[in-house]
Every structure is written in C-alpha cells, then in structure tokens.
C-alpha positions as CSV (number, residue, x, y, z in Angstrom):
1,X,-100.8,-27.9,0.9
2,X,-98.0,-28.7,-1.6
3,X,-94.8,-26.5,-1.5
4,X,-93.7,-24.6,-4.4
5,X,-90.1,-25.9,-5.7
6,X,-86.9,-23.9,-5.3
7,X,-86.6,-21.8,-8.2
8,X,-83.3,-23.0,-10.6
9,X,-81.3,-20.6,-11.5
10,X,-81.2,-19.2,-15.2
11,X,-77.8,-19.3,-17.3
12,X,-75.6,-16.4,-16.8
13,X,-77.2,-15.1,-13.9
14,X,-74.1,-13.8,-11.3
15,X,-72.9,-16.3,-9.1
16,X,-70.3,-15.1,-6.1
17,X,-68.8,-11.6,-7.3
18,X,-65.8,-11.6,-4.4
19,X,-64.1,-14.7,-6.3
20,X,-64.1,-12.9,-9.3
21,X,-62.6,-9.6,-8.3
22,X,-59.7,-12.1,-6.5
23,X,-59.1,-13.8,-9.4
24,X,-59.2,-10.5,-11.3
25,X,-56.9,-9.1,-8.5
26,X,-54.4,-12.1,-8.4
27,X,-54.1,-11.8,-12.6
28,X,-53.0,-8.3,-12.1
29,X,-50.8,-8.4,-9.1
30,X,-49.3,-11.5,-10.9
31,X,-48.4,-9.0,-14.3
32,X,-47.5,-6.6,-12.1
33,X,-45.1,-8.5,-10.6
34,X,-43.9,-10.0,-13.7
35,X,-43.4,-6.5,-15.1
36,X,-41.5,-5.1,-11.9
37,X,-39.6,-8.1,-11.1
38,X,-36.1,-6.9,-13.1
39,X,-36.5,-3.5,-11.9
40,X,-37.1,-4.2,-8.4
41,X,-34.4,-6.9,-8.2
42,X,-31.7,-4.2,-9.8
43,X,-33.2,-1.6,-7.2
44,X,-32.5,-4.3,-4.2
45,X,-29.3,-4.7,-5.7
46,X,-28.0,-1.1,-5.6
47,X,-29.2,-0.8,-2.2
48,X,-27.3,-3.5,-1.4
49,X,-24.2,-2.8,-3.2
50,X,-24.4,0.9,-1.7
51,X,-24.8,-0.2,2.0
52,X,-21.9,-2.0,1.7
53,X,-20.1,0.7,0.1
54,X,-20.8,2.6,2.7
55,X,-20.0,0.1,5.4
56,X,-16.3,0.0,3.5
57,X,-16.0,3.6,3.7
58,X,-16.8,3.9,7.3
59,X,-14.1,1.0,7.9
60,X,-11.9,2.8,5.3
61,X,-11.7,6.1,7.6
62,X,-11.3,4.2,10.5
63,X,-8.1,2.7,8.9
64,X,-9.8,-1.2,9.4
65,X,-8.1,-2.2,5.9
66,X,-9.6,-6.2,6.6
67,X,-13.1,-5.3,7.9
68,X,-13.2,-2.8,5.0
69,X,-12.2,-5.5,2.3
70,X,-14.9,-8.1,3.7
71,X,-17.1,-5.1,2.8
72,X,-16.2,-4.7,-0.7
73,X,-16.4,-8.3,-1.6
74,X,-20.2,-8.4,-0.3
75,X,-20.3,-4.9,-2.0
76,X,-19.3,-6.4,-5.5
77,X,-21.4,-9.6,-5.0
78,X,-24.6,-7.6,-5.7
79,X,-23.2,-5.0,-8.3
80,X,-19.8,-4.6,-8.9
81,X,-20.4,-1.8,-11.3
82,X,-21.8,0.4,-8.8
83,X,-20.7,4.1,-9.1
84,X,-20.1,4.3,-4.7
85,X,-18.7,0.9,-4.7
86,X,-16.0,1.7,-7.6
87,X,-15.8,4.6,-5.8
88,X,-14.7,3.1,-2.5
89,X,-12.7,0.5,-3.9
90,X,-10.7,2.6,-5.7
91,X,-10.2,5.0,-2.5
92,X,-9.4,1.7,-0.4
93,X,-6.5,0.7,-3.6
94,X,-5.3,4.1,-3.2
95,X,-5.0,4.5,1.2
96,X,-3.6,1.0,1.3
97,X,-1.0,1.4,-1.8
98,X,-2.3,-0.9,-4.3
99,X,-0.4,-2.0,-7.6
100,X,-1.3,1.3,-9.9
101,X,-3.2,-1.4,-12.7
102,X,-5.4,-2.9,-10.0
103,X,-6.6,1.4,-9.5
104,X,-6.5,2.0,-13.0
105,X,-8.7,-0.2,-13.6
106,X,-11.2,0.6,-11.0
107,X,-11.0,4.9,-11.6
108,X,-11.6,3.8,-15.5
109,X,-14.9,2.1,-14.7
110,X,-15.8,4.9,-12.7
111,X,-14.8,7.3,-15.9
112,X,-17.3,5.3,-17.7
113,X,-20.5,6.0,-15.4
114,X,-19.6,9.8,-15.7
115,X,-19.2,9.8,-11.5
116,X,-15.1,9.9,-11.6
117,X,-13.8,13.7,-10.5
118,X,-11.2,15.8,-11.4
119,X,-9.6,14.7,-8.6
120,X,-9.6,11.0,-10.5
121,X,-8.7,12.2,-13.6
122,X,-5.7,14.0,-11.9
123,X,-4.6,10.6,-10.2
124,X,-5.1,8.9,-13.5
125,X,-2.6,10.8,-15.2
126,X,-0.1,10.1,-12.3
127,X,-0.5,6.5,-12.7
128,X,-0.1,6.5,-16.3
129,X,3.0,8.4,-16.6
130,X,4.1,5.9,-13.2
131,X,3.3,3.0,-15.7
132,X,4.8,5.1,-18.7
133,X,1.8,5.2,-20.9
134,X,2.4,8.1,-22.0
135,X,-0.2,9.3,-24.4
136,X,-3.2,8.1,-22.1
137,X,-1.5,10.2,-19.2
138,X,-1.6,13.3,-21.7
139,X,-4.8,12.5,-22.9
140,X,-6.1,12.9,-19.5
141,X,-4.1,15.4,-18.7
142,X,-5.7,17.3,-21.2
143,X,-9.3,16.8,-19.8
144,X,-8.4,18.7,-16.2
145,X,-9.8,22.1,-15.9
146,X,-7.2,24.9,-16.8
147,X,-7.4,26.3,-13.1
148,X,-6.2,22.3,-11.5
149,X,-4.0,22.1,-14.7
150,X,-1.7,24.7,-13.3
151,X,-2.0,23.4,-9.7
152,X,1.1,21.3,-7.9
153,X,0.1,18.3,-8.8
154,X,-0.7,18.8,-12.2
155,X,2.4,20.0,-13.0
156,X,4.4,17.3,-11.2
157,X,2.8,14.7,-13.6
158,X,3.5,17.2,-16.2
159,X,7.1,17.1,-15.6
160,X,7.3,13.5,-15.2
161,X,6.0,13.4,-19.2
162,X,8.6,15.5,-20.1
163,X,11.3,13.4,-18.2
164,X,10.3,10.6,-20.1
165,X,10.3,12.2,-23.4
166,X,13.7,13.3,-23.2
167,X,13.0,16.6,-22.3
168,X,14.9,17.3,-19.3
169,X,15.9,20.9,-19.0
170,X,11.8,21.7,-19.5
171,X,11.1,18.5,-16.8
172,X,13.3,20.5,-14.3
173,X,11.5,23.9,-15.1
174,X,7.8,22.3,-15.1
175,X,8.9,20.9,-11.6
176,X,10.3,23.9,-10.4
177,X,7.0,25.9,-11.0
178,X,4.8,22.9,-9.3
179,X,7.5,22.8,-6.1
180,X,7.1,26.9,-5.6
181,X,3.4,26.6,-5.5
182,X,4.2,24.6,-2.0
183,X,6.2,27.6,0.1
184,X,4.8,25.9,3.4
185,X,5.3,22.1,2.4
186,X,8.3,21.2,4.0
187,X,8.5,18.0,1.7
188,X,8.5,20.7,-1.4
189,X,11.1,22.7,0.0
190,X,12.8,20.1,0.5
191,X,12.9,18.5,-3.4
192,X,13.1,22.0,-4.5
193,X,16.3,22.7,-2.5
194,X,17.6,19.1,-4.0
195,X,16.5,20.2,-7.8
196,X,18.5,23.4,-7.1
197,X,21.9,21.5,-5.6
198,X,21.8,20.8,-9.4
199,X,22.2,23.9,-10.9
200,X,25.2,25.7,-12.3
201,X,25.3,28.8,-10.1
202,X,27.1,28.9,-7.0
203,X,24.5,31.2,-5.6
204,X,21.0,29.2,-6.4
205,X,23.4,25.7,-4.8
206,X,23.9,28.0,-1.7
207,X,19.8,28.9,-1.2
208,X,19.9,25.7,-1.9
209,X,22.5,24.3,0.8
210,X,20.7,26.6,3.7
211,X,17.3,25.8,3.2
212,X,18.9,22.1,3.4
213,X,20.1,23.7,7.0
214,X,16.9,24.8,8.0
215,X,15.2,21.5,7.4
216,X,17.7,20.2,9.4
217,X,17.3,21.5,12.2
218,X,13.6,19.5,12.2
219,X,13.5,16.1,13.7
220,X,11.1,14.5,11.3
221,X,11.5,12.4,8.3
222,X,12.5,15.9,5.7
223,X,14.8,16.7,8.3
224,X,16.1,12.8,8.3
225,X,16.8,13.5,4.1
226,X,18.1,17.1,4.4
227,X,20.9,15.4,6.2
228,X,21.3,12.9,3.9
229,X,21.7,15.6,1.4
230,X,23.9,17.6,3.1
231,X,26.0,14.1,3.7
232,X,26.7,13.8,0.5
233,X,28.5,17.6,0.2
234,X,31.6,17.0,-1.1
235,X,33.1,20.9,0.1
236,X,31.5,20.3,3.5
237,X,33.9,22.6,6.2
238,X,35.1,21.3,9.2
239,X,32.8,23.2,11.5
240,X,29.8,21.8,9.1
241,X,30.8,18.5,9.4
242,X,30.8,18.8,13.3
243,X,27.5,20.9,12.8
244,X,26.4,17.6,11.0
245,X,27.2,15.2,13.0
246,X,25.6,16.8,16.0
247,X,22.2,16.7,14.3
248,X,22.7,13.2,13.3
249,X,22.9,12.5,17.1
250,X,19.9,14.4,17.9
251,X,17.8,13.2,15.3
252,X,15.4,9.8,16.9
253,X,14.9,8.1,14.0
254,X,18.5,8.0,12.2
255,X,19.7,4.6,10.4
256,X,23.3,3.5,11.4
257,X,23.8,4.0,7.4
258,X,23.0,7.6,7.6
259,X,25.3,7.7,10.9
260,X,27.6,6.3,9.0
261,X,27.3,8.4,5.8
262,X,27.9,11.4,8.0
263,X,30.7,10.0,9.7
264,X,32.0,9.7,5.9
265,X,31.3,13.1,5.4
266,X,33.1,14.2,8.8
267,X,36.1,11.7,7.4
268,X,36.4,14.0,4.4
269,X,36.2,17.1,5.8
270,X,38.8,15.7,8.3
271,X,41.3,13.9,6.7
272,X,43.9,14.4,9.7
273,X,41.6,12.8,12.6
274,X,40.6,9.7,10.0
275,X,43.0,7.3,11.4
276,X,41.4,8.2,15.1
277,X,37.8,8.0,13.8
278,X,37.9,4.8,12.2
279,X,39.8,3.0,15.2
280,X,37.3,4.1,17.3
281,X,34.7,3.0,15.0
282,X,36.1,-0.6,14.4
283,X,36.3,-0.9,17.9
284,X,32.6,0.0,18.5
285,X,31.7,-2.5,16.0
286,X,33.6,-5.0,17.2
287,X,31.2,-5.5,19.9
288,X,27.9,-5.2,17.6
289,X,25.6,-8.2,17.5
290,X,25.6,-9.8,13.5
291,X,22.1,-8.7,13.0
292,X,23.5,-4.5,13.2
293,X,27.2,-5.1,11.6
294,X,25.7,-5.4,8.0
295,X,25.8,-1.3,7.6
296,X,29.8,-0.9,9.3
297,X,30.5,-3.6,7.0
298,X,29.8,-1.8,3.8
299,X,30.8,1.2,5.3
300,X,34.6,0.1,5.9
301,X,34.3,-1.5,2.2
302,X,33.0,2.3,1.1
303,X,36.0,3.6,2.8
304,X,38.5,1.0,1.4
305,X,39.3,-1.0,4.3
306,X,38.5,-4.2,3.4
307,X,41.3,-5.6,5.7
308,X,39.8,-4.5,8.7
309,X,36.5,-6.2,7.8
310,X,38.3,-9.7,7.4
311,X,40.3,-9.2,10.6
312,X,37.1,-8.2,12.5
313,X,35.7,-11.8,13.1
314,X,37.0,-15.2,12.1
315,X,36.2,-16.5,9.1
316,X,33.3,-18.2,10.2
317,X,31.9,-15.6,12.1
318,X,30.7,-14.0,8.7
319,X,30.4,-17.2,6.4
320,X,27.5,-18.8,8.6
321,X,25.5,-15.3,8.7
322,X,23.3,-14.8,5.4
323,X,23.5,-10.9,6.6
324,X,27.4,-11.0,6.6
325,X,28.3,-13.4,4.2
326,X,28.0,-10.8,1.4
327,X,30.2,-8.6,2.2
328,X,33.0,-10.5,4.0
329,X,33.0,-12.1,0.1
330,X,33.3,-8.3,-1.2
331,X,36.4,-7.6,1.3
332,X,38.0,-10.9,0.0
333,X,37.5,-9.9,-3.5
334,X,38.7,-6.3,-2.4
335,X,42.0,-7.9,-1.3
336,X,42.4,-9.7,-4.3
337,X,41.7,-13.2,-2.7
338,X,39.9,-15.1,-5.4
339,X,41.1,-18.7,-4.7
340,X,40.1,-17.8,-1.3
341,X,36.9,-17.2,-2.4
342,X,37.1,-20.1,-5.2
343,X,37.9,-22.7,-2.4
344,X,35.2,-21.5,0.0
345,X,32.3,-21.8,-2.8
346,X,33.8,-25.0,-4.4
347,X,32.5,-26.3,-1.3
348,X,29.4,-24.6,0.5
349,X,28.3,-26.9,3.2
350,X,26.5,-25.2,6.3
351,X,26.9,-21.8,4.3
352,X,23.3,-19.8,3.6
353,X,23.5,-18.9,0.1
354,X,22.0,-20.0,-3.2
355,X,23.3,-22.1,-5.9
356,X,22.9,-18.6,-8.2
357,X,24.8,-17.0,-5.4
358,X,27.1,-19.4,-5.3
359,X,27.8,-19.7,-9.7
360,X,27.8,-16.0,-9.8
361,X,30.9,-15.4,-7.1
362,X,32.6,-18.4,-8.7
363,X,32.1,-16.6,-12.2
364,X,33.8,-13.8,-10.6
365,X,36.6,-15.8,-8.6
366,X,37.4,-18.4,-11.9
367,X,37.1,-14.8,-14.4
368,X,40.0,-13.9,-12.1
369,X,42.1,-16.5,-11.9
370,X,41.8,-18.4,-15.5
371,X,42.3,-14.9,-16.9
372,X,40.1,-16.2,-19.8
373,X,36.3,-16.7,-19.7
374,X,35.6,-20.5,-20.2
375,X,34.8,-21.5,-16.5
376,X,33.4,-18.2,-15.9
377,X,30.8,-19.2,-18.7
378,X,29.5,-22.1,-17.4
379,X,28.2,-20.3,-13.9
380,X,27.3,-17.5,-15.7
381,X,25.0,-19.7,-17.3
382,X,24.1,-21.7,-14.1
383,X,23.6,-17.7,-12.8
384,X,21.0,-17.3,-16.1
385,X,19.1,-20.3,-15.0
386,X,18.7,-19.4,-11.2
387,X,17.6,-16.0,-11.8
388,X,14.8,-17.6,-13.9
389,X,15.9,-16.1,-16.7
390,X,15.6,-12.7,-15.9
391,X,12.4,-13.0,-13.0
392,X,14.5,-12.3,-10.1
393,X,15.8,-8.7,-10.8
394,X,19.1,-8.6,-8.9
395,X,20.3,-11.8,-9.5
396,X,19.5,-11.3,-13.5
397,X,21.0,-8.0,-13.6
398,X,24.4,-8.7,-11.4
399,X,25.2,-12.0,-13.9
400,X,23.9,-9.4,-16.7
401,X,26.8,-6.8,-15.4
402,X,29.0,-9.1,-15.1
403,X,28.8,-10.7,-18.7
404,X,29.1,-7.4,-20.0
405,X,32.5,-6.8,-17.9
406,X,34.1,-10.0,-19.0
407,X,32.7,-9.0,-22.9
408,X,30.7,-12.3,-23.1
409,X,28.2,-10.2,-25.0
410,X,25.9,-13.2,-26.0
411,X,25.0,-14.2,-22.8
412,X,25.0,-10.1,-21.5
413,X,22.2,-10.2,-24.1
414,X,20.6,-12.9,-22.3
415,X,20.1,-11.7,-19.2
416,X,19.1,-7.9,-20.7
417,X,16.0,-9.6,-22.7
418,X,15.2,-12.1,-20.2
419,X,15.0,-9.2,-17.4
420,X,12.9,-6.6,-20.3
421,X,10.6,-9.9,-20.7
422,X,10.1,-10.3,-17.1
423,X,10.3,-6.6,-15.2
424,X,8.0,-4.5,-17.2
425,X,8.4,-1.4,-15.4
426,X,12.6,-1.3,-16.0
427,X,11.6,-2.9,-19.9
428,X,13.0,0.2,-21.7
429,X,16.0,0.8,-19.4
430,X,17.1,-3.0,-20.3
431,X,16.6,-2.5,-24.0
432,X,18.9,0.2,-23.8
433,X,21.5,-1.6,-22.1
434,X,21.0,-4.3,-25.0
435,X,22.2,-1.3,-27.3
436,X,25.1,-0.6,-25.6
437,X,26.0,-4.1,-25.6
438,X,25.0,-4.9,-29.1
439,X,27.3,-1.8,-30.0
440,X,30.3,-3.4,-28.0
441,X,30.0,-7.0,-29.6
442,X,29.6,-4.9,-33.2
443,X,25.9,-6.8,-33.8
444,X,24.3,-4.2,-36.1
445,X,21.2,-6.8,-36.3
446,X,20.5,-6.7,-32.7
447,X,21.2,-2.8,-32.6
448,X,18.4,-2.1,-35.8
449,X,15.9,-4.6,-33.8
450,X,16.7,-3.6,-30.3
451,X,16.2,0.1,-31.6
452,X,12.5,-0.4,-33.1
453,X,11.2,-2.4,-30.0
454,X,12.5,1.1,-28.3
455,X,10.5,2.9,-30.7
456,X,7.6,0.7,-30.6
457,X,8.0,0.6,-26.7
458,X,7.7,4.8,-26.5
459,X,6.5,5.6,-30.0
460,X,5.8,9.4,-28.7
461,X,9.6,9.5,-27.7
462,X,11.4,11.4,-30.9
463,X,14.9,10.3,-29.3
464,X,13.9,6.7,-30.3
465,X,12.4,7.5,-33.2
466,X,15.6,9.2,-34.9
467,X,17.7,6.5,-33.0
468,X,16.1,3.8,-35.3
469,X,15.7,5.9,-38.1
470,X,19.7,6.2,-38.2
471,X,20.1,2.2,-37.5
472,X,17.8,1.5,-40.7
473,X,19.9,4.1,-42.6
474,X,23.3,3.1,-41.4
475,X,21.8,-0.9,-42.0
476,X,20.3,0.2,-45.8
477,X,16.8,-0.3,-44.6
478,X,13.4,1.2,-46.0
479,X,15.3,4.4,-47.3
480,X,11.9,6.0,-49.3
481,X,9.9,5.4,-45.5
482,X,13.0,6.4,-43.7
483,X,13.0,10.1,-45.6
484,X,9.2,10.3,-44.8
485,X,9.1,9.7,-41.5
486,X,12.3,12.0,-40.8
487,X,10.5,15.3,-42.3
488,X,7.6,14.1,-40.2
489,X,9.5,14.7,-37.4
490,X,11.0,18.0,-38.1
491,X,8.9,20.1,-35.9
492,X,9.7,23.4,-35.1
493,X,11.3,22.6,-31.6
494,X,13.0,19.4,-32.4
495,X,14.8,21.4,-35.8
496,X,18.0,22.0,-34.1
497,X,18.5,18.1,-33.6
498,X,22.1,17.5,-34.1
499,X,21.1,13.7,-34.6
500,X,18.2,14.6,-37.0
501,X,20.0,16.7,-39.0
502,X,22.4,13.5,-39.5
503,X,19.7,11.7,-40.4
504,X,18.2,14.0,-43.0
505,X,21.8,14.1,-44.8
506,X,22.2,10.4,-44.9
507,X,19.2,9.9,-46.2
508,X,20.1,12.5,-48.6
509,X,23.1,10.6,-49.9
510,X,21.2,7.2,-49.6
511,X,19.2,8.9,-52.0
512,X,21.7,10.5,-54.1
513,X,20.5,13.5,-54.1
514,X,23.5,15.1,-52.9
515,X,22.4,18.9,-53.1
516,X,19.7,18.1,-49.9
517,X,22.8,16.6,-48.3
518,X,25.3,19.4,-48.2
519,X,22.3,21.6,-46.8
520,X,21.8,19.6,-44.1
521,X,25.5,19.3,-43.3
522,X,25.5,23.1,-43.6
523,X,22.8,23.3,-40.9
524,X,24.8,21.4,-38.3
525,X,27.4,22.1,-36.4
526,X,28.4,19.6,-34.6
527,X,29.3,20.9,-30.8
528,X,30.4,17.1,-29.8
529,X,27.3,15.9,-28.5
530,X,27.2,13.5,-31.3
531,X,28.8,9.8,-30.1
532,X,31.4,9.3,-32.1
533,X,29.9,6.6,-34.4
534,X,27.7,9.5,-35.7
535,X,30.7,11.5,-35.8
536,X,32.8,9.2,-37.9
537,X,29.1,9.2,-40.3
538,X,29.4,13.2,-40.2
539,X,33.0,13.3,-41.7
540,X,32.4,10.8,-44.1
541,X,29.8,13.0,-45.4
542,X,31.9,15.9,-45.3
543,X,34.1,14.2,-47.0
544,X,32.1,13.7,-50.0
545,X,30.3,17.1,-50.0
546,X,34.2,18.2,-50.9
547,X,35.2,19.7,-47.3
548,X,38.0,17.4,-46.9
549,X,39.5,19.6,-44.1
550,X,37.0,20.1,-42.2
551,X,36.3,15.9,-42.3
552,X,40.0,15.2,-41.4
553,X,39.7,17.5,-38.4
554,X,36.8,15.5,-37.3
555,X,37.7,11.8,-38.2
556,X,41.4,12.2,-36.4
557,X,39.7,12.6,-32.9
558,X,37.7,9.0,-33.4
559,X,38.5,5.8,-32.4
560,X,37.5,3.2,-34.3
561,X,36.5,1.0,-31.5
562,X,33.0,0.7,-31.6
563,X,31.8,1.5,-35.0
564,X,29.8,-0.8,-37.0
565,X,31.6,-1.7,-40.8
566,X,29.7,0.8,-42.4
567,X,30.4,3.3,-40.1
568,X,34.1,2.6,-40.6
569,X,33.9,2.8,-44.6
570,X,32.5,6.7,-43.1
571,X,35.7,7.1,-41.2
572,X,38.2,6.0,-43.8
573,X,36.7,7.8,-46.2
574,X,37.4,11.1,-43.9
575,X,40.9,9.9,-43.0
C-alpha cells in the first residue's frame, strides 16, 4: 500500500503567528521608546536634581554647610535650573553669607521660573541697593505687595535708596518709621535710640540716651553697643561714667578696646583723677603679653601719650612684633622723631614689615625732614606699586592720603583711580575724592571727566547730574544739551536747588539770554550752602544782572584759593 505524500504548503498560507506579534511588539516598544526617551530622561533628571535639593536642605537646617554643598554640586550635575535646587542654593548663599552677586544671581534664575517669593523679591532689593544698583532695587521694590511694602524691611531698603540719592533728611524719616514697627526688637531699639542721638532736640537725645541705659543693663551683644554708644557721650557725669564703667565690668564679652573707650570716657568725665588712672593703667600694661598690648597702645596714642608708649618696652620689644611695630612708629612720629624713624627703616633687617610699609613711613619720615617732596616722591611711588596700584585697599588709600597731604596731586590721583578701578564697592566714594583733589591742583579737565564717570556711575543721583552739568558750563561745554537736560531735571521737589538754580542762570548767560538769567538769580537766595566756587559764579552773575552791591557783599567773603580761571574772571568781575 503506497503512502500519500505530505501535503506542501500553498503561498501565503500563515506560518508561526507568536513571531509576528513579537516583532510587531518589539517595532512598537522600540517607537515608544524612541518617542519617550527625552521626556523620561528630563523626568529622571528632576528627580534627581530634587532629591538632592532636598538632601541640601536637610543638611542646610542642620547647619552641615560641607555635607550640604557636596549636595548641591550633585544637585546641579543633573539640572542646575531646577526651581528647588535654585531654591536651596540660594537659601544655602544666604545662611552661610555669600558674596551678594553669587545670590543675585541664583534668586534672578529663580525670578525667571515664576517660583521666587515675595520674600526673594524683598532680599533682592536689599542686595541691589548693598551693590548700589539702584534702579533694579526700585524696580523690585516696586513689585512687593503694598501690605510687605510698608513692613520693616521694606522700608529699611527704602531708606537705604534714599541715602544714596542724596536724600538724607527723608532716609532718616523712612528709617525711623521701619525701626518703630520693631517695639520688641532690641536691635531696633537700639538703631533707633542711635538715629535719635542725632537729632536737634535735647529732649528726643535724652529718650534717646535712656533707652541706651536700658539696653545696657543687658549682657548680650545690643547691650555690648549701647555701651559703646554711651562711651562716646561727650557730657557724660561723673556718677555716669562710674555707672559706666561698672557695666563694662559686668558685661562677659567686652573687648579691651571698649574697656578702654570707657575708661576714656571715665578720663573725661574725670579730669582730676586722670593722672591716677592712667598710671595705674600703664602699669597694668606693663605686664601684658605683646599679643593683648596692641589696644593700650593706641589707646595711650588716643590719649596723647605717646611718651609713655616708647618708654614702655625697649625699642626692640616693639620693632620685632608685627602687632606692635605700628604703633611704637605712630608714638615716634607723635614725638616728632622722624630720623628716628628714617634710620630704623633705612635699614629693616629682622623687622616684619613690607617693602610698601616700609616706602610709605619713609615718605612720611623724608616729607618731614627734606621739608620738600622729592624723596618723599619716590616711596610714594614705590608705595603705588606695592599696593598694586590700588588692589590692596589700605595700603592704596594711606599712600593716596598722604599724597594729598603733601599736595602731590598727580600721584593723589593715582592712587584714587587705581583704588575706583580695583574696589568696586567704595568706586564712587574714590571718584569723589578725585574731585576734591582735582579742585586743589586747579585741573578743570579731570574735574569735567571725573564729574561724568559720577554721573554715569549713579545716573538716577540728581546731585551728580547738576554737578557735571555746572563743570560742562563753567568748562564751555555742550551749552544747547546742557539747557535741556537742566529743565529736565526741574521737578517739582528738586525746584528749590540752590545749585540748579545756578545752573539754570549760567546757562542763561551762556546763552545770552540775559532776561532768563536775572529770573533765576531772583529765585535764589543763596543761604551759604553754596561752596564758594559757586559763590564767586553767583556774584559774577549778579554782577552783570546790575546788582553790584549785592555781588560785592558776596565776592568779599571768598577766597580765591580754589577756584578754577574761569571761576575767578566770576570773582573779579564782582570785586
């Protein structure tokens, strides 16, 4: 019997269905995957980024400032822009003090995601108007609610604005209203009672002097200033002084400076037990290790004994100690015993001090003895080149004092631009110490150009503004722009400028248009708040307005000392 043949399969007839639904499956899971692959990677990265957020707050409250860094830094290798990591980071800047940029930075990326609070916004401002920019602290200033606009803080940062426009009588009162918000705060009471020390009335300093008292009476770190406050009293009684003194010696955590400012205090307030006091305190310090004699030092210099600092120790006592060596230098120079000093310096072998040290006390010593300012120039100049040209602050600005004493205005100069290059935060303080030095050396180019980078510096400041304004009049400068921009700036609460006013009739007779200019003199009246290089331009322009009298009576009381040449073609014409 044959046997039928296995049947052959016809074309297209289904072959093994479970490979084709897993090739089916692994096509989709493969697009899938494809398609969910960014999302899902961002998604692991938030997670990430906000565990270790949250890590870094946990070590943040637990004041673990290392563990909570190591945190942030795995935190900011998945997402940096995470809303809770910029959140925590800039918390961790702020606990542990950071430099106000570094938190800036971070509270501004959090502004951006729409997560920052009002709270941020608020601490914002304050670090603007720390870094003095001005118009972004008002700006976000002006987004807090008008309930935490008229809170404490608020309207500290609000007086600090005003401060640094120039508006000092409405800084005090914003202050005053933020400080009386804080009745239970002792620190509040404390700058309140200081603000009020200021004031003209003898009953607001007296509130003033006994809440100082009753802080005093504390032994924590208000108390520790109250007493420095009260320290300082120059009408302090007898029975104060004694009151003083007693709560010095109770207080745990007093400096020997304080102690010593009190005892200064005690000295004035008992001038008949002085000689007593101070023997008895030379005689304590004469047993004081080097490393605590620093303060008595500069305390018997404060009180004008310089001989009792040289006779304390031997000369070498003090010029091997990088502590005492300072002011054993100070008691020489107090004494008058410049080749002393000259002789020691020519020669510092063994001695810890710099080579800018060491030019700058020759400069002194060699300014004193020549009587003329040659050798004095050369270490000035060596004092210039150690400071690094203005990066180390007190070096730059002692050899920038002293350039300006001995009227070597060039290299005064110097050291101001070097130090407004180099320390941005003290940058418009500097430039105003260039104007008062270009005004001595009689350099109306450096005053006009020193003037705008003032303006340009605080361009919201008005006080700059006119200041340059008057520089480019007095200089013959841009006189069409110079009369726009001065009526731009005659606002309603800056119209009684004595200085604008100026500035609108000079202008006026720039101009010629001599009718504008005796209205302007008309409207001031100058109460002597003017310097007197304004006030030599003011009788000038009296002069030629025909009110001859009135410009005599004005030009008589000015020296000519420090007036530019046109400002003195002004006086003459007055006199």
């Amino acid at each position: 019997m044959k046997t039928a043949p296995a049947s052959t399969p016809l074309p297209g007839e289904p072959g093994k269905p479970w490979l084709t639904l897993f090739l089916l499956a692994a096509f989709l899971l493969g697009g899938a995957g494809l398609f969910l692959w960014k999302p899902a990677k961002s998604l692991a990265r938030d997670a990430m980024a906000a565990h270790h957020a949250g890590d870094a707050a946990k070590w943040i409250e637990k004041e673990s400032w290392n563990e909570a860094r190591t945190a942030l830094t795995k935190g900011a290798f998945w997402r940096p822009e995470h809303p809770a990591l910029l959140r925590v980071t800039a918390d961790f800047l702020i606990k542990t003090q950071g430099p106000a940029h570094s938190i800036l930075h971070y509270l501004r990326l959090l502004d951006a995601t729409g997560a920052a609070s009002e709270t941020d916004l608020l601490t914002m401002a304050r670090l603007y108007a720390k870094t003095q920019s001005l118009v972004e602290a008002e700006r976000t200033l002006a987004r807090l609610s008008p309930t935490l606009h008229e809170e404490p803080e608020a309207l500290e940062v609000l007086s600090a604005l005003q401060r640094q426009r120039g508006e000092r009588s409405r800084s005090d009162q914003t202050l005053r209203r933020a400080l009386s918000l804080k009745k239970n705060d002792r620190e509040a009471r404390l700058r309140l009672a200081i603000l009020d020390l200021q004031e003209p009335f003898e009953e607001v300093r007296a509130r003033a002097k006994a809440e100082l008292w009753l802080l005093a009476e504390g032994k924590d770190g208000q108390a520790r200033k109250a007493l420095e406050q009260l320290a300082k009293d120059q009408d302090l009684l007898p029975l104060e002084a004694d009151r003083l003194f007693e709560r010095v010696k109770a207080h745990p955590e007093v400096p020997e400076s304080l102690r010593l400012e009190v005892l200064t205090g005690l000295l004035r307030a008992k001038p008949d037990r002085r000689k007593d006091i101070v023997d008895q305190e030379t005689q304590r310090m004469a047993d004081l290790p080097a490393d605590q004699l620093r303060p008595c030092l500069l305390w018997l210099l404060q009180q004008g004994l310089a001989e009792k600092v040289v006779t304390l120790h031997p000369r070498e006592f003090f010029i091997h100690s990088a502590a005492l060596i300072d002011p054993y230098f100070q008691a020489l120079a107090a004494l008058n015993r410049w080749q002393e000093i000259e002789d020691l310096l020519a020669r510092p072998v063994g001695m810890p001090v710099s080579a800018g040290y060491v030019s700058f006390w020759r400069a002194q010593a060699t300014l004193q003895i020549d009587k003329e300012p040659t050798r004095a120039r050369q270490h000035l100049a060596g004092v210039w080149e150690a400071s690094g040209r203005g990066r180390q602050a007190v070096l730059g600005k002692a050899g920038a004092a002293l350039a300006d004493h001995a009227g070597l205005w060039d290299l005064a100069i110097s050291f101001y631009q070097g130090l407004a290059e180099h320390q941005p935060g003290e940058r418009v303080a500097m430039l105003e110490k260039i104007l008062e030095v270009a005004r001595h050396a009689g350099d109306a180019t450096q005053l006009l150009r020193t003037a705008g980078e003032l303006h340009q510096e605080r361009p919201e400041d008005r006080r700059f503004a006119v200041q340059h304004l008057y520089l480019r009049l007095i200089c013959g400068q841009d006189l069409e722009l110079v009369w726009k921009e001065l009526h731009a700036l005659r606002t309603e609460d800056f119209e009684k400028s004595h200085e604008l006013r100026l500035c609108l009739a000079l202008a006026a007779y720039r101009l010629g248009q001599v009718t504008v200019m005796v209205k302007h003199l008309n409207a001031l009246q100058d109460d002597g708040s003017l310097p007197a290089w304004q006030r030599a331009v003011y009788a000038g322009l009296l002069a030629h307005s025909g009110r001859t009298a009135d410009a005599f009576q004005q030009a008589e009381k000015i020296s000519g000392e420090l007036l530019l040449p046109e400002e003195k073609r002004f006086l003459k014409r007055a006199l």
